[in-house]
MDTraj code that builds the backbone (N, CA, C; nanometers):
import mdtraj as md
import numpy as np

residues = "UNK UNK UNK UNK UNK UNK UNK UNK UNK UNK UNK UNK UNK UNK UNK UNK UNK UNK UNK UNK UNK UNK UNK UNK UNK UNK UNK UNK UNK UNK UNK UNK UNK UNK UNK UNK UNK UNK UNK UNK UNK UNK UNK UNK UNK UNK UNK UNK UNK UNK UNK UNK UNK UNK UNK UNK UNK UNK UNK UNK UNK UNK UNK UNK UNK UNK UNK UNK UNK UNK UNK UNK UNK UNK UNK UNK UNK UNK UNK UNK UNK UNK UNK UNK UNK UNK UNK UNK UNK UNK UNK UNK UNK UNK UNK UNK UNK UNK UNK UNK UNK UNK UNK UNK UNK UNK UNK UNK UNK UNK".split()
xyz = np.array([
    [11.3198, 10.0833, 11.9900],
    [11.3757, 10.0138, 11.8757],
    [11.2976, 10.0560, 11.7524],
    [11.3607, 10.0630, 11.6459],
    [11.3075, 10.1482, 11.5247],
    [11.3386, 9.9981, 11.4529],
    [11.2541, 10.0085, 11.2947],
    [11.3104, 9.9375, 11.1995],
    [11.2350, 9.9926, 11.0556],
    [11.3452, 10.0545, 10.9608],
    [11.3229, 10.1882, 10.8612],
    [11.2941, 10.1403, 10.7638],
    [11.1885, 10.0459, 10.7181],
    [11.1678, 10.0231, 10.5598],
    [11.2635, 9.9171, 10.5264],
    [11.2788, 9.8002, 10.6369],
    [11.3645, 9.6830, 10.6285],
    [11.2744, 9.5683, 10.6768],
    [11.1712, 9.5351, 10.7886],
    [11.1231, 9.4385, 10.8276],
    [11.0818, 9.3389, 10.6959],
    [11.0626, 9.3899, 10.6367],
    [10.9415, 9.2961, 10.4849],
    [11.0848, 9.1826, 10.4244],
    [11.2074, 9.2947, 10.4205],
    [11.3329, 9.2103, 10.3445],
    [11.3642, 9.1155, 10.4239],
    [11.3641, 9.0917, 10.5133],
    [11.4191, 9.0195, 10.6619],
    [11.3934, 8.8580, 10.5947],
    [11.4524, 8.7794, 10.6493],
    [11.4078, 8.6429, 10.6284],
    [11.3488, 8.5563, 10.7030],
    [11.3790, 8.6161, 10.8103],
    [11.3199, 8.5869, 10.9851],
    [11.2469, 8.7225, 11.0632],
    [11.1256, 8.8000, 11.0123],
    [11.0997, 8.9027, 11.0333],
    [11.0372, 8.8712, 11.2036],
    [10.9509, 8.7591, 11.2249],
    [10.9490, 8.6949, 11.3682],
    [11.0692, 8.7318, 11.4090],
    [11.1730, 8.6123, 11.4167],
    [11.2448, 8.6500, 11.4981],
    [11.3169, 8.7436, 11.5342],
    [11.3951, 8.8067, 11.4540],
    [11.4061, 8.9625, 11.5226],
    [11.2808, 9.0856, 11.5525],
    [11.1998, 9.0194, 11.5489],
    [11.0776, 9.1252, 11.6364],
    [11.0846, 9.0253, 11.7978],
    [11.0976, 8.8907, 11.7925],
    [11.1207, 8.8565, 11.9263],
    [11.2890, 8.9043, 11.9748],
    [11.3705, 8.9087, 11.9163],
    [11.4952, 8.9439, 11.9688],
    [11.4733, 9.1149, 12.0300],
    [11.4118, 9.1877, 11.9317],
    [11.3297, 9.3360, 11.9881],
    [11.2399, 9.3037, 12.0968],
    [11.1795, 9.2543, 12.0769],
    [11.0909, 9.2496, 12.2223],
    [11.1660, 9.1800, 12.3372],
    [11.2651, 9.0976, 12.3282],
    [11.3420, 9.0612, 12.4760],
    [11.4129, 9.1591, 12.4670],
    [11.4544, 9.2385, 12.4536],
    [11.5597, 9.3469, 12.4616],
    [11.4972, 9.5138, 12.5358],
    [11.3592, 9.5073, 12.4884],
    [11.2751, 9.6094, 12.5245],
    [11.2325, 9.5877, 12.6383],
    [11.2158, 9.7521, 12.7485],
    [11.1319, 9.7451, 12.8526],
    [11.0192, 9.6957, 12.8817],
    [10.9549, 9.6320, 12.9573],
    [10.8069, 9.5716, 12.9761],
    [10.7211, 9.7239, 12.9150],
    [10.7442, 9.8341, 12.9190],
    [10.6691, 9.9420, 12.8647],
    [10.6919, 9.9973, 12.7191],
    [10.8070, 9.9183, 12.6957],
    [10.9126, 9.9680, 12.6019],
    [10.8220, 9.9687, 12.4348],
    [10.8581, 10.0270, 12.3311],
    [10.7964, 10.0301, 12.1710],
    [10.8682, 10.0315, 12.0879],
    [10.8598, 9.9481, 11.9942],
    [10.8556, 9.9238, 11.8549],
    [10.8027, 10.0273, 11.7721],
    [10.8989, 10.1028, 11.6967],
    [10.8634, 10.1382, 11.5849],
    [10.8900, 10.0981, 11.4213],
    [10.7792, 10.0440, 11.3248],
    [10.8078, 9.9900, 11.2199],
    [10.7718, 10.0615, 11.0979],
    [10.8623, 10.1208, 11.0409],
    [10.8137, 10.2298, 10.9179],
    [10.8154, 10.1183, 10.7817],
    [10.7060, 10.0961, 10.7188],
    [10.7368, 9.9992, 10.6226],
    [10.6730, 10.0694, 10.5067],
    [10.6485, 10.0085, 10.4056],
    [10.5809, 10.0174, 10.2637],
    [10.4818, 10.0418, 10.2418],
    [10.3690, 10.1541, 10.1981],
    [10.2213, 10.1624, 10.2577],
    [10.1606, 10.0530, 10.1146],
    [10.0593, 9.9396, 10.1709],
    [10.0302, 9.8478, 10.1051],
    [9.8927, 9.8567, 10.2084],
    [9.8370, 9.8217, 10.1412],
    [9.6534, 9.7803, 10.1975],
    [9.6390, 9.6599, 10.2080],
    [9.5402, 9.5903, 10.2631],
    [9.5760, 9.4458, 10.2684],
    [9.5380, 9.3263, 10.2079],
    [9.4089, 9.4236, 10.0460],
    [9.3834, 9.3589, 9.9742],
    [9.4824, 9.4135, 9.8427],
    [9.5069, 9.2976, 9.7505],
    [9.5483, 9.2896, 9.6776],
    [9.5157, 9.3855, 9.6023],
    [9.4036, 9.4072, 9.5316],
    [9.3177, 9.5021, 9.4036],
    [9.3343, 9.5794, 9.5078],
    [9.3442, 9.6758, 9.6114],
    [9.3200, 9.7820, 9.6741],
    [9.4554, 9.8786, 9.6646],
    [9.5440, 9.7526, 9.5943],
    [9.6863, 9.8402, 9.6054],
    [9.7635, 9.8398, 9.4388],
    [9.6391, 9.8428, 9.3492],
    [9.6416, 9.8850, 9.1986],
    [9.6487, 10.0234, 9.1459],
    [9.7568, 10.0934, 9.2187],
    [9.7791, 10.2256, 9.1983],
    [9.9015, 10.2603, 9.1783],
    [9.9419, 10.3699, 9.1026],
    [10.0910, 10.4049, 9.0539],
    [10.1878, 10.3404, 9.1744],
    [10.2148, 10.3821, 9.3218],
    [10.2684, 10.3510, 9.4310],
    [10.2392, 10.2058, 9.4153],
    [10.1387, 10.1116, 9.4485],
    [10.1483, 9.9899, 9.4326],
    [10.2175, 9.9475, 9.3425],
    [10.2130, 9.9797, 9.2041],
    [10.2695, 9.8979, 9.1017],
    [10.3796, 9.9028, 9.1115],
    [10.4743, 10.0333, 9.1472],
    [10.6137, 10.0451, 9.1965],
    [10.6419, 9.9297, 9.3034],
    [10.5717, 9.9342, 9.4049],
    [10.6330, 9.8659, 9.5158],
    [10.6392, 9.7266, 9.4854],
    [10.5250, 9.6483, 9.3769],
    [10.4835, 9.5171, 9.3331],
    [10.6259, 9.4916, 9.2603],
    [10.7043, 9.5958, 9.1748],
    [10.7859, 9.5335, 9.0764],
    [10.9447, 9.5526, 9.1745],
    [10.8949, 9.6266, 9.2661],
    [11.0375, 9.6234, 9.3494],
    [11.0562, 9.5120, 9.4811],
    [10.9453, 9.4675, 9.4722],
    [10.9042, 9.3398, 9.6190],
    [10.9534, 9.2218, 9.4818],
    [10.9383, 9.1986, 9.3732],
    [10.9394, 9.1236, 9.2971],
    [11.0813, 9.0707, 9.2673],
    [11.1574, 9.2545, 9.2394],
    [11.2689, 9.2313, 9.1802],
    [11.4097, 9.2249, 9.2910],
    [11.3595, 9.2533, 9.4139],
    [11.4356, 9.3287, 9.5380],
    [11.3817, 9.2291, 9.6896],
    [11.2633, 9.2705, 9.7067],
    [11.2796, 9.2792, 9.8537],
    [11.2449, 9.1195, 9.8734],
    [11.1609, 9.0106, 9.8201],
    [11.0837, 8.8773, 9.8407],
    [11.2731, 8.7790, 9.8144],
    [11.2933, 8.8050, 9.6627],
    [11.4256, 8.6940, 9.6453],
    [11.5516, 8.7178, 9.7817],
    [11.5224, 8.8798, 9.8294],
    [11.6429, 8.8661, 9.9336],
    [11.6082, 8.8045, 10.0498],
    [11.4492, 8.8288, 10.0951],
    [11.3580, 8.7251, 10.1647],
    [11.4147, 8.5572, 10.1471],
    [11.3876, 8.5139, 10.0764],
    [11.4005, 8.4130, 10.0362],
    [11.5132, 8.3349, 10.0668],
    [11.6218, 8.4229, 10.0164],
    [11.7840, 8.4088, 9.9902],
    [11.8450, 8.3187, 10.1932],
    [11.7496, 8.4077, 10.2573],
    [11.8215, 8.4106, 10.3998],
    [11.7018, 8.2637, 10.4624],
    [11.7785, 8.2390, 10.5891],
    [11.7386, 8.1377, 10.6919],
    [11.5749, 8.1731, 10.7111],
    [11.4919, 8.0723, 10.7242],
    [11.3415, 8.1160, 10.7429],
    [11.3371, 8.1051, 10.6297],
    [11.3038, 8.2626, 10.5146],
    [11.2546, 8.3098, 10.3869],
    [11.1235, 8.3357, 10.4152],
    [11.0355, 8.4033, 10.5437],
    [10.9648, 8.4448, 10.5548],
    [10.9029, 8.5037, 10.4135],
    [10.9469, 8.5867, 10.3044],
    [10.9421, 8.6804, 10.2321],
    [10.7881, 8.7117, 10.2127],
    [10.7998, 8.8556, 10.3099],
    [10.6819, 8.9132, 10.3448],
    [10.7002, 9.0098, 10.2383],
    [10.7505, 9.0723, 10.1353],
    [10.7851, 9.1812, 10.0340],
    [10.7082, 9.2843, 10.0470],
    [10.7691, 9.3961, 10.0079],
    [10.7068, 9.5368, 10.0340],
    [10.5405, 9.5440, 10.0249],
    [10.4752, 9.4645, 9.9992],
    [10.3597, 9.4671, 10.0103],
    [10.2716, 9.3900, 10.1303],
    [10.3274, 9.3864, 10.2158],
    [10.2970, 9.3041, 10.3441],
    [10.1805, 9.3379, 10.3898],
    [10.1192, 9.4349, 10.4150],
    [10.0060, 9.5228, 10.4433],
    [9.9829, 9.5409, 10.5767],
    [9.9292, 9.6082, 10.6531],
    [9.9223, 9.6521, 10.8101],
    [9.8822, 9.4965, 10.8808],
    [9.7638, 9.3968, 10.8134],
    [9.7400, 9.2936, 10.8936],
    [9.8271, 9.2048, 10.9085],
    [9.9212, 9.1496, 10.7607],
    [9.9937, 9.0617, 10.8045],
    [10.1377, 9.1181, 10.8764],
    [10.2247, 9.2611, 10.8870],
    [10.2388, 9.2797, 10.9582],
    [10.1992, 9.2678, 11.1295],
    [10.0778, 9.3063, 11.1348],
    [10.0256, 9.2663, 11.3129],
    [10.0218, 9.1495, 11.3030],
    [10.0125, 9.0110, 11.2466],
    [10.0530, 8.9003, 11.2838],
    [10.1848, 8.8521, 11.3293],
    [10.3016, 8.9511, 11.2047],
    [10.4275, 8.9247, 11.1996],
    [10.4482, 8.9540, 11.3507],
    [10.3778, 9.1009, 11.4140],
    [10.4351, 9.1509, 11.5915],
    [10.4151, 9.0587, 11.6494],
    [10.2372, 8.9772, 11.6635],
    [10.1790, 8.9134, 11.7941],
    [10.3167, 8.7845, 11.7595],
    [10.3374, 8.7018, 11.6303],
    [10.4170, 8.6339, 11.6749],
    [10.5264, 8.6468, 11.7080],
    [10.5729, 8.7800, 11.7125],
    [10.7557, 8.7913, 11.8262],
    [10.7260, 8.8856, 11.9112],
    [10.5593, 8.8379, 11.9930],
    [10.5771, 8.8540, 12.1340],
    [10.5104, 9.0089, 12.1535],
    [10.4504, 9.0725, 12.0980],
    [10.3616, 9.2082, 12.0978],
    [10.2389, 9.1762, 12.1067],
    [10.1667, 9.2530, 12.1931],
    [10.0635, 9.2355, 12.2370],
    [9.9705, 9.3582, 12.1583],
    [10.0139, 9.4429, 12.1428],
    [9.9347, 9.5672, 12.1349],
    [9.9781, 9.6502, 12.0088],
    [9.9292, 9.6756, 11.8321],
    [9.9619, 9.6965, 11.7104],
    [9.8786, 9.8089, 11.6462],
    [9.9225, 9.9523, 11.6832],
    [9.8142, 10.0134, 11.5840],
    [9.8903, 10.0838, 11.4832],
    [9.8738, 10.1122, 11.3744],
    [9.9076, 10.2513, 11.2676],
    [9.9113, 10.3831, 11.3608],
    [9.9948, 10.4291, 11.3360],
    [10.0043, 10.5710, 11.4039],
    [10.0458, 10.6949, 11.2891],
    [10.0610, 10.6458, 11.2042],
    [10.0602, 10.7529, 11.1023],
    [10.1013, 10.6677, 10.9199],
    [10.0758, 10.8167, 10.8211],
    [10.0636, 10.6889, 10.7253],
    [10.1232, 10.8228, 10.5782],
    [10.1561, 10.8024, 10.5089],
    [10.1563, 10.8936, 10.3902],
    [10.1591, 10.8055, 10.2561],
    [10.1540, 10.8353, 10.1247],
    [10.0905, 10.7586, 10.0273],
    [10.2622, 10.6444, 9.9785],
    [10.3468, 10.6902, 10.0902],
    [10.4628, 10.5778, 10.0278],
    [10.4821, 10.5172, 10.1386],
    [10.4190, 10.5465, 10.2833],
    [10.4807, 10.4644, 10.4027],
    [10.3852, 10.4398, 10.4902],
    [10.3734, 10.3420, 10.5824],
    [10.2849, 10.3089, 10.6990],
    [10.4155, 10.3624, 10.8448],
    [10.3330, 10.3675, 10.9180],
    [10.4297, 10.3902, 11.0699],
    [10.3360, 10.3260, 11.1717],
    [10.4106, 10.2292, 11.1906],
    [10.3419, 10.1405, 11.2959],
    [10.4371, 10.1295, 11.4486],
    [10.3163, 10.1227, 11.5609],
    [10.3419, 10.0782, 11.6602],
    [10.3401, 9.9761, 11.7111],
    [10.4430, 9.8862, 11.8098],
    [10.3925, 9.7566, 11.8335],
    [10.4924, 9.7585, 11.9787],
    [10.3390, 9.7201, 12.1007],
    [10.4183, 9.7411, 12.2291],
    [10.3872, 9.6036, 12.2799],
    [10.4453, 9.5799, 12.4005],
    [10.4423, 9.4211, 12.4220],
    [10.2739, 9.4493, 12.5549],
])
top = md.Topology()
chain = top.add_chain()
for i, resn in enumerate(residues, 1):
    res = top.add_residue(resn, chain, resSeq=i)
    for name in ("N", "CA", "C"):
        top.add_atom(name, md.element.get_by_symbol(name[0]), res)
traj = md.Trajectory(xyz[None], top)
């Protein structure tokens, strides 16, 4: 199961990572390509941050919001609160597996 630079918009980003994980093999993986964000705030004061800050602002948090839950994790979610978002829909096991200055690529196996 893939999910392309959409988990952060989600409103229930839990629960469809648990609907992915009942659906997946006991061996089975998660792949989550999201927004590359660091997980401190001041750490992500760079041209790319400021883009992603005014597009989580103007885009990705209000559509968050808009839906059931309103989790709104917005493009700036960062690798940790992502691995919280996995362990709570049921992943056991969360690393970065690759990264470039506009995207993270994360793994998350149960």
């Amino acid at each position: 199961m893939c999910f392309f630079d959409c988990l952060h918009d989600m409103g229930d980003p839990v629960g469809a990572l648990k609907h992915t994980r009942s659906t997946l093999a006991d061996d089975g993986t998660c792949m989550l390509v999201e927004p590359f964000a660091n997980d401190r705030l001041e750490d992500n004061f760079n041209p790319v941050g400021r883009v992603y800050y005014a597009a989580s602002t103007m885009v990705c948090t209000p559509a968050s919001l808009d839906q059931e839950v309103g989790l709104a994790l917005g493009a700036q979610a960062g690798e940790a609160r992502l691995r919280d978002v996995a362990r709570q829909g049921g992943f056991t096991r969360f690393r970065r597996t690759a990264e470039t200055p506009f995207n993270m690529i994360l793994e998350a196996r149960a």
